[in-house]
N, C-alpha and C positions, 0 to 999 in steps of 0.2 A: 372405540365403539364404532367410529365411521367404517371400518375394516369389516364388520359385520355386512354390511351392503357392497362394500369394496369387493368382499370375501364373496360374494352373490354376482360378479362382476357375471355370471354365468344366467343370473336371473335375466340380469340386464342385456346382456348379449342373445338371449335365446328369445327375450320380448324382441327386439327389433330382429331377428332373422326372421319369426315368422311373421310379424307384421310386410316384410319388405315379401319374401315369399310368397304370399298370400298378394300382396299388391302385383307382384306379378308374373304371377302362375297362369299359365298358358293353357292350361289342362281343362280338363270338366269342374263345371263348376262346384262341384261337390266339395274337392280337393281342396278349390282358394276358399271356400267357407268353413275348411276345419281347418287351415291354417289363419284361416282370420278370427275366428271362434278361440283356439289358442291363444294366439296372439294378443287379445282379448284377457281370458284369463289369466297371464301372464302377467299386464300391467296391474292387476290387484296383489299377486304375488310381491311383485316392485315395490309398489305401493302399502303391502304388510309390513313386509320388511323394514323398512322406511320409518313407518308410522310406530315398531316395535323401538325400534331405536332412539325416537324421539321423544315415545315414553318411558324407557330406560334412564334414559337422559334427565328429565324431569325429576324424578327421585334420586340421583346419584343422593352417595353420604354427604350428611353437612361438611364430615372435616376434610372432603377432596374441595366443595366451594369453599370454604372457608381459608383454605391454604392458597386458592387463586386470588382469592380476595386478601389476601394479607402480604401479596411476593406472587408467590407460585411460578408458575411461564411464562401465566398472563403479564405479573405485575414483573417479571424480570425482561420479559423481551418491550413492556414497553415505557418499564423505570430504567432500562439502561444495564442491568444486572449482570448477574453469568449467569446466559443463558446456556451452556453448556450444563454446566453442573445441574442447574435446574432442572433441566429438560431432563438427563440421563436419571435424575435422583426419580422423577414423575415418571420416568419410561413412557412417556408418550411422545404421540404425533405431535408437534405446535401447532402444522398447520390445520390439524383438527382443530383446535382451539381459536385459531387466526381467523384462518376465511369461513369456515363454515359457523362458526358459533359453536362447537359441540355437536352438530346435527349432523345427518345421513347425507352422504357425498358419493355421486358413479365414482369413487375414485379405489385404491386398492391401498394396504395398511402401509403403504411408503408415500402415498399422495400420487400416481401415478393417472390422472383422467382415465376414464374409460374413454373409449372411441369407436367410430365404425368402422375401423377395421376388424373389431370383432362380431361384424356382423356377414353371414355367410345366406348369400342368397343365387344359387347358380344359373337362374333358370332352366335348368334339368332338375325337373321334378323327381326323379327317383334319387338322384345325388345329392340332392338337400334334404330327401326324409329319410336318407339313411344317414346324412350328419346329423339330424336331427333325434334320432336314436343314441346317437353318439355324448348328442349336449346333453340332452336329457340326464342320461345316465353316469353322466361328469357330476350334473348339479344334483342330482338324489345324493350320490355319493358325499358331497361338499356339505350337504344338509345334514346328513347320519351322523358325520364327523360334528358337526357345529351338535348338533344334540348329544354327542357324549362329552362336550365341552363345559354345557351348562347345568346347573339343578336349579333355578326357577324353574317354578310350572308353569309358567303364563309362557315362558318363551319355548318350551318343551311342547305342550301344546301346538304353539303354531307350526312348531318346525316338523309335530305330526302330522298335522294336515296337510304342510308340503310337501311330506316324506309320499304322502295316499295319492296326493294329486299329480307328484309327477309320474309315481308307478302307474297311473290311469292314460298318461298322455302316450 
């Protein structure tokens, strides 16, 4: 599930480019107040996504806790088990399990951090809003994909309002 925010690795990259952009943008002030305005709506985007996965998490099925609670990864990686076999049998991440608790990590579905180097700020104004045409239309795409991924509505939903909001930026 962390691989959902992982998988947004594009959210989070596109929140601090225009934040750092916007901090400094050289231009008419017009310009650093829509890149900070974005930049802006961006961290609630982060912040959905996030907040989608953490109540995702909450309701998981009793018999996936109940197998962490009886063995599982948990009880194998930290009873000494075969964590191999386990892990392969669960096809998950451990360290989703380990360090985060199960919850939403900048990380990508192999545990990989995110970083700033995926943050792209050039001070050439025309050269970062046309990378930023670029991200944009990387993460709508990333988003279309995660929407014919799922059939909840609740997460179909949000990921339509991320589909409207990025076509708007």
């Amino acid at each position: 599930m962390q691989e959902l925010l992982g998988g947004q690795w594009g959210e989070i990259s596109v929140m601090m480019t225009y934040l750092f952009q916007g901090w400094n943008c050289r231009g008419p002030a017009k310009y650093r107040d829509m890149l900070m305005d974005t930049a802006t709506e961006e961290i609630g985007h982060v912040e959905m996504i996030a907040t989608m996965i953490a109540r995702l998490l909450e309701t998981s099925p009793v018999e996936t806790e109940k197998a962490a609670e009886d063995g599982g990864v948990v009880g194998a990686v930290l009873g000494g088990g075969d964590t191999q076999e386990t892990i392969i049998n669960a096809a998950m991440n451990p360290q989703h399990a380990i360090v985060t608790g199960l919850g939403a990590a900048p990380r990508d579905s192999q545990g990989n951090p995110w970083n700033a180097g995926y943050t792209i700020a050039s001070g050439n104004l025309l050269a970062d809003m046309r990378f930023n045409v670029t991200a944009e239309s990387q993460g709508r795409l990333q988003v279309a994909r995660l929407y014919q991924l799922t059939g909840d509505s609740g997460v179909r939903d949000m990921f339509s309002f991320l589909l409207a909001r990025d076509t708007m930026h």
